[in-house]
C-alpha positions as CSV (number, residue, x, y, z in Angstrom):
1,X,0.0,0.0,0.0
2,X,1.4,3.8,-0.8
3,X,2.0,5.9,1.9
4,X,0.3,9.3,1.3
5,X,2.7,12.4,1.5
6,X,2.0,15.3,3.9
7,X,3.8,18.2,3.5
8,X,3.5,21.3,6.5
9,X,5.9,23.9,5.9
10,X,6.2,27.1,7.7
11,X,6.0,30.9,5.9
12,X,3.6,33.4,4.0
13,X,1.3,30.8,1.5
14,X,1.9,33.4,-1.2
15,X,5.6,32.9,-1.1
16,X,5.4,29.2,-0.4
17,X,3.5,28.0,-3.1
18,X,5.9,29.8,-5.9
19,X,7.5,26.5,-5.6
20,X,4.7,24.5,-6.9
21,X,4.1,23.8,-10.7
22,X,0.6,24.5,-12.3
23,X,-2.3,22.7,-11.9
24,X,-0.9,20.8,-9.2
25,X,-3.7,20.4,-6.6
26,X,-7.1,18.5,-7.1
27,X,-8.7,20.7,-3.8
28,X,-7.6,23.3,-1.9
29,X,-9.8,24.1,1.5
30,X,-9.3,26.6,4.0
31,X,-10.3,28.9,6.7
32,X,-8.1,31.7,6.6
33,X,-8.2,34.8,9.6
34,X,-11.2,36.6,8.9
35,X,-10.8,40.4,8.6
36,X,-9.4,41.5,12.4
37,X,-9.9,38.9,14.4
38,X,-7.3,36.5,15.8
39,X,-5.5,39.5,16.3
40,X,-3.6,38.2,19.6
41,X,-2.5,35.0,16.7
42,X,-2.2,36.7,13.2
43,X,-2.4,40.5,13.6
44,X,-5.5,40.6,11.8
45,X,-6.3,42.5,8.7
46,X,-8.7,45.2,8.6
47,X,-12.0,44.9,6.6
48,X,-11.5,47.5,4.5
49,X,-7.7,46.0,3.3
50,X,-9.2,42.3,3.5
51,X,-9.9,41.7,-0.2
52,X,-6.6,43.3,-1.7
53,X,-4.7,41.2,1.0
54,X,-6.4,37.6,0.0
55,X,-6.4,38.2,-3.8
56,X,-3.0,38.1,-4.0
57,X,-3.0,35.1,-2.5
58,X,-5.3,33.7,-4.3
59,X,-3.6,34.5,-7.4
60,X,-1.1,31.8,-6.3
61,X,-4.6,29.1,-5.4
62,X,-5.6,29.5,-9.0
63,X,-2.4,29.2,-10.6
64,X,-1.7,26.0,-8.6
65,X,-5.1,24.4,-8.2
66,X,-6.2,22.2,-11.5
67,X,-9.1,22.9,-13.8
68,X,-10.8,20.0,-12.5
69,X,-10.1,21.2,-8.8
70,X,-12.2,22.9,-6.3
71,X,-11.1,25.9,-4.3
72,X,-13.5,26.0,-0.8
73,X,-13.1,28.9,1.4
74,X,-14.8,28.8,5.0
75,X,-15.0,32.5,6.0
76,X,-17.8,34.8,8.1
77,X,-18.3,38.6,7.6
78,X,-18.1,40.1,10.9
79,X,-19.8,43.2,12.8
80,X,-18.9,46.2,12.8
81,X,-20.7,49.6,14.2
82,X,-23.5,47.3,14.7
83,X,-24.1,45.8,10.8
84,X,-22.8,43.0,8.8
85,X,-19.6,44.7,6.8
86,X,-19.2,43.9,3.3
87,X,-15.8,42.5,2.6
88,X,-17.1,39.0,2.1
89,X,-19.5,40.2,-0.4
90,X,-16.9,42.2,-1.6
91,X,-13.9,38.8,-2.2
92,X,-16.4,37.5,-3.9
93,X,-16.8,39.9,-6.6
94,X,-13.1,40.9,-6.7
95,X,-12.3,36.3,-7.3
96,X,-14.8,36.2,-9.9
97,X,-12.7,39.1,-11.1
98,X,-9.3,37.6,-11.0
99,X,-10.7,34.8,-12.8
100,X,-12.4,32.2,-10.6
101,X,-16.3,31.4,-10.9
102,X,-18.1,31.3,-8.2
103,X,-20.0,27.6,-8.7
104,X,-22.2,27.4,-5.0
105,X,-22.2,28.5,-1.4
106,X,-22.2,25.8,1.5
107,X,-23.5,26.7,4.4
108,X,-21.8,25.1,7.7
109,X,-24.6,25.1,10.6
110,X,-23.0,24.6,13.9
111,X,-25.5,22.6,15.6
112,X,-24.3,23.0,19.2
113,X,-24.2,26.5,19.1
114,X,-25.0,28.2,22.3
115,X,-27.2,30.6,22.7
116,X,-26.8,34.1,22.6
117,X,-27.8,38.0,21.9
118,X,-26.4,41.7,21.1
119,X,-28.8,44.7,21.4
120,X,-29.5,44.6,17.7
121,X,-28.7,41.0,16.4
122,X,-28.8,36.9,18.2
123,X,-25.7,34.7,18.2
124,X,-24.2,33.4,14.5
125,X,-24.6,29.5,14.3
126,X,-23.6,29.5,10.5
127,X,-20.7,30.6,8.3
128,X,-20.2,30.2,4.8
129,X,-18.5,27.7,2.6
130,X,-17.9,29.2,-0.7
131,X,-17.2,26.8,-3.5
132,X,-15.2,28.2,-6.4
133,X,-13.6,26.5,-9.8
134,X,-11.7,27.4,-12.6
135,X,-14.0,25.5,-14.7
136,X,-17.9,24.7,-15.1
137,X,-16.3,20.9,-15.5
138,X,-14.7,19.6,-12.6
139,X,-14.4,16.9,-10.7
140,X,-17.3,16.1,-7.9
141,X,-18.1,12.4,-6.1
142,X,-21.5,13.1,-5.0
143,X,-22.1,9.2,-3.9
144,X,-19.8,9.6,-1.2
145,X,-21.5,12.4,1.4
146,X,-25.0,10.6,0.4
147,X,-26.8,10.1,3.6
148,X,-29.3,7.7,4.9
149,X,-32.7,8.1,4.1
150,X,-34.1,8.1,7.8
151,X,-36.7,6.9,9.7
152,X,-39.5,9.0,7.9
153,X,-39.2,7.1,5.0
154,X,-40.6,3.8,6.2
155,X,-43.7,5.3,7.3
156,X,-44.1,7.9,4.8
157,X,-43.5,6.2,1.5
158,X,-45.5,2.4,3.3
159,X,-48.8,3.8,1.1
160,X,-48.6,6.4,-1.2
161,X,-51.6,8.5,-2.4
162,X,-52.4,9.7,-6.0
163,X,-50.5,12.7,-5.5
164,X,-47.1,10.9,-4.6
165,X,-46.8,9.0,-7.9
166,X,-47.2,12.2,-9.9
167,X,-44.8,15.0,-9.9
168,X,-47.2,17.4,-7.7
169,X,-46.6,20.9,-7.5
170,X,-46.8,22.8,-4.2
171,X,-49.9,24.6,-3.5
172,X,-48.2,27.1,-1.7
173,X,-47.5,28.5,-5.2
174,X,-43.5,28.3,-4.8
175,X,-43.3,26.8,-8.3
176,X,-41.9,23.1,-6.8
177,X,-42.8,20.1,-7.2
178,X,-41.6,16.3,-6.4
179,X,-42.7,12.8,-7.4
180,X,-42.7,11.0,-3.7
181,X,-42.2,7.5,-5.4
182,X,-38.6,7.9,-6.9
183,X,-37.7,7.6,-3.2
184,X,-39.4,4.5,-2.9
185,X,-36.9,1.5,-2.2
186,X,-34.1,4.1,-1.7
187,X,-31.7,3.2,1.4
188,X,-29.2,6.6,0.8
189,X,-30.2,9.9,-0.4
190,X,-27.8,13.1,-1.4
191,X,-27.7,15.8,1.1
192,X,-28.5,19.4,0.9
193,X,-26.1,22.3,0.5
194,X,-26.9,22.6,4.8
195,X,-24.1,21.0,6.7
196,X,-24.9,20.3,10.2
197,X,-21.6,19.8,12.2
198,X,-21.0,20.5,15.5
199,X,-17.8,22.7,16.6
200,X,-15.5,20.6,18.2
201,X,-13.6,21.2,21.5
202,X,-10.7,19.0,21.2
203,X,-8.9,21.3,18.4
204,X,-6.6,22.4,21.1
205,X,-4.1,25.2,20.8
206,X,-5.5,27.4,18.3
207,X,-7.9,30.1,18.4
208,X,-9.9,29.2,15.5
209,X,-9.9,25.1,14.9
210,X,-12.8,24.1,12.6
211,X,-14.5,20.5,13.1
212,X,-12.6,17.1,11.4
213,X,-16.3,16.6,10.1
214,X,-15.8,20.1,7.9
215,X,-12.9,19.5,5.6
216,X,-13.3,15.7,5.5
217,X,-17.0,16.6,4.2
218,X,-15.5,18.6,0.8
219,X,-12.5,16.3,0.9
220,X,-14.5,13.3,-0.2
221,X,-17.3,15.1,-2.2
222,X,-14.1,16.4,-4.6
223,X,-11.0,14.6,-4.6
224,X,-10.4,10.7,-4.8
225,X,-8.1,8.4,-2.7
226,X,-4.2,9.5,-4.2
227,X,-5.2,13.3,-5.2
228,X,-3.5,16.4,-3.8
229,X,-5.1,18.8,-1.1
230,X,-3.6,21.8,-0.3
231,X,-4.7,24.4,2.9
232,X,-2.7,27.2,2.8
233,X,-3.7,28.6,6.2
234,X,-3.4,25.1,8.0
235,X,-3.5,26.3,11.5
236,X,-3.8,23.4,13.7
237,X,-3.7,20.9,10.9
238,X,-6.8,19.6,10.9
239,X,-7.1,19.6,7.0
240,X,-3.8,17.8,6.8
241,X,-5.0,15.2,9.4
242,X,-8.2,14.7,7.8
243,X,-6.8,14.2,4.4
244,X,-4.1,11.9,5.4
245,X,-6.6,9.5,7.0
246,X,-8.7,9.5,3.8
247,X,-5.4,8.6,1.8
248,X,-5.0,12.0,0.2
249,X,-2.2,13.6,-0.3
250,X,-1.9,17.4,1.7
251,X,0.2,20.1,2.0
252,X,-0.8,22.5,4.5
253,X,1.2,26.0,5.0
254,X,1.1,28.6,8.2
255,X,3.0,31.5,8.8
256,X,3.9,30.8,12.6
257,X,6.7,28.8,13.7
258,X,4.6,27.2,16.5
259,X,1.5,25.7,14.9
260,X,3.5,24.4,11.9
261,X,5.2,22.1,14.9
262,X,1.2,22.1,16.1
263,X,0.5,20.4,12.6
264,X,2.9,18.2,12.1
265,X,2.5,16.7,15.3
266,X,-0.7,15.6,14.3
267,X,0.3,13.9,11.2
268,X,3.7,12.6,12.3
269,X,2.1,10.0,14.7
270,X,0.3,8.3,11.3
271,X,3.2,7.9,9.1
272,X,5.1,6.3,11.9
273,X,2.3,4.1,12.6
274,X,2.1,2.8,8.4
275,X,5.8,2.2,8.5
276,X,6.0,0.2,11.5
277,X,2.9,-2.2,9.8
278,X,5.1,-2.1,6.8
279,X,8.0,-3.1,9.0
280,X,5.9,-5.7,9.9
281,X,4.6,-7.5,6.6
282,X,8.0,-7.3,5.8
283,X,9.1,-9.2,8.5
284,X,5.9,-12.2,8.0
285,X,6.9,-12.6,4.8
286,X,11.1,-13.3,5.4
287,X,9.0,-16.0,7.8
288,X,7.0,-17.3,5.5
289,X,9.7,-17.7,2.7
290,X,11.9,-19.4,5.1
C-alpha cells in the first residue's frame, strides 16, 4: 500500500506556493483569519484592506489548483458599528474578477451552538463555505456524502396516495414540485447544501480550529483516494490530518513557527504508525519464505 505524503511547511502561503508547478492540486480548503480577528495569533487584517490582501494570495490558489479542482473557502463577515460589513460580499466579486467562478455556497450550521444576543442582532450559528472552480467541469463524487434516508421514509413512503406517484406541484405557489415515489426503495439519499456539524472542543491550541467533520465533508465530495489537497492557512492541521486519514495527499502552510510544529504533530504520529505495519509485513513474509 502507498504511503500518502503530507507536507507542513512554515511561511507566507503566497511565497510558499511559488514552488509549486501549475495545476498541481485537485482541492484546496481553507479557513483563513477573517478580517481583524485573531488579532492576539495573526495580527488581523482590517475589513476594509481584507480583499486586496487575500487576492494576491489567491492568485497563487488558482495558478496551482487544476481545472478540474475545487477551491473551498470557509470564512464569516463580521460586525462592525452594529451591521454586517461587506468585505465577504466584496472577495467574492473581486475572485470572480481575477478569474475564478463562483460555482455554489455551502452553508456550515454549527448545531451546538450556544445561545446568545447583542442589542440589535442573536448569536451566529452559521458561516459560509464558498465553493469556487476554474472551470464549469470539474471533478465532484457526490455518492460519497449521500446520507441515509431516515426513519420517515418507512412510514411515509408504506402507502402512497395519488398525488405521490405524480410529480405534484406545491400549492403554496412556490413553483416546486416532487414525485414521492422515486424515493421508494431508496436506502441513501444526497444531502442538501446545509451542513450540520457540531464545533468541536478537542482542536486544542489554536484560536480558531474548525470541526474534522468540515474539511473531510468537501474532501470526499471532490478529490479521490491518491489526489493532492492543499490548505494554505493550516492552523492546527486539521485539513492535513483529515486528508491523510482518507489517503489524500496534503500540504498544509502557516505563517507561525509554533503551529506548523502544532501540525505536524498531528500527522507525524500516522506515518510512523504505516511504516511500522510495513516493518511488519515485511518481516511475516522473510517467515513465511523461510
Amino acid at each position: 500500500m502507498k504511503t500518502v505524503e503530507s507536507i507542513i511547511k512554515e511561511g507566507d502561503c503566497a511565497q510558499v506556493l511559488r514552488d509549486y508547478p501549475d495545476n498541481f492540486f485537485d482541492l484546496i480548503v481553507t479557513s483563513p483569519p477573517y478580517a481583524d480577528q485573531r488579532k492576539n495569533t495573526y495580527g488581523g487584517i482590517p475589513p476594509a484592506k481584507y480583499v486586496d490582501w487575500f487576492v494576491q494570495r489567491s492568485a497563487e490558489f488558482l495558478r496551482v489548483l487544476k481545472p478540474t479542482g475545487s477551491f473551498v473557502l470557509n470564512i464569516k463577515e463580521k460586525v462592525i458599528a452594529g451591521e454586517r460589513h461587506t468585505y465577504v460580499l466584496e472577495l467574492i466579486l473581486a475572485l470572480r474578477e481575477q478569474g475564478w467562478k463562483w460555482t455554489e455556497e455551502y452553508i456550515w450550521h454549527k448545531r451546538n451552538c450556544h445561545p446568545g444576543k447583542w442589542p440589535n442582532r442573536f448569536r451566529d450559528a452559521w458561516e459560509r463555505c464558498l465553493h469556487f472552480t476554474k472551470t464549469s467541469k470539474f471533478n465532484m463524487y457526490q455518492d460519497a456524502v449521500m446520507v441515509p434516508m431516515g426513519d420517515w421514509a418507512k412510514t411515509r413512503l408504506k402507502k402512497l396516495g395519488k398525488n405521490d406517484v405524480i410529480r405534484f406541484n406545491s400549492q403554496v405557489g412556490s413553483g416546486f414540485g416532487k414525485n414521492i415515489q422515486n424515493w421508494v426503495g431508496r436506502d441513501m439519499a444526497y444531502p442538501s447544501n446545509v451542513l450540520h456539524f457540531a464545533t468541536e472542543t478537542g482542536n486544542k491550541n489554536h484560536s480558531a480550529a474548525f470541526p474534522r467533520a468540515l474539511p473531510e465533508w468537501f474532501i470526499k465530495l471532490f478529490t479521490k483516494e491518491g489526489d493532492w489537497v492543499l490548505d494554505p492557512f493550516v492552523g492546527s492541521g486539521t485539513t492535513c490530518e483529515v486528508a491523510q486519514k482518507l489517503r489524500r495527499n496534503s500540504v498544509g502552510i502557516d505563517i507561525l513557527p509554533e503551529y506548523v510544529q502544532l501540525s505536524t504533530e498531528k500527522i507525524n504520529p500516522v506515518e510512523i504508525m504505516l511504516f511500522e505495519k510495513r516493518a511488519e509485513y515485511g518481516k511475516s513474509d522473510k517467515k513465511r519464505n523461510n
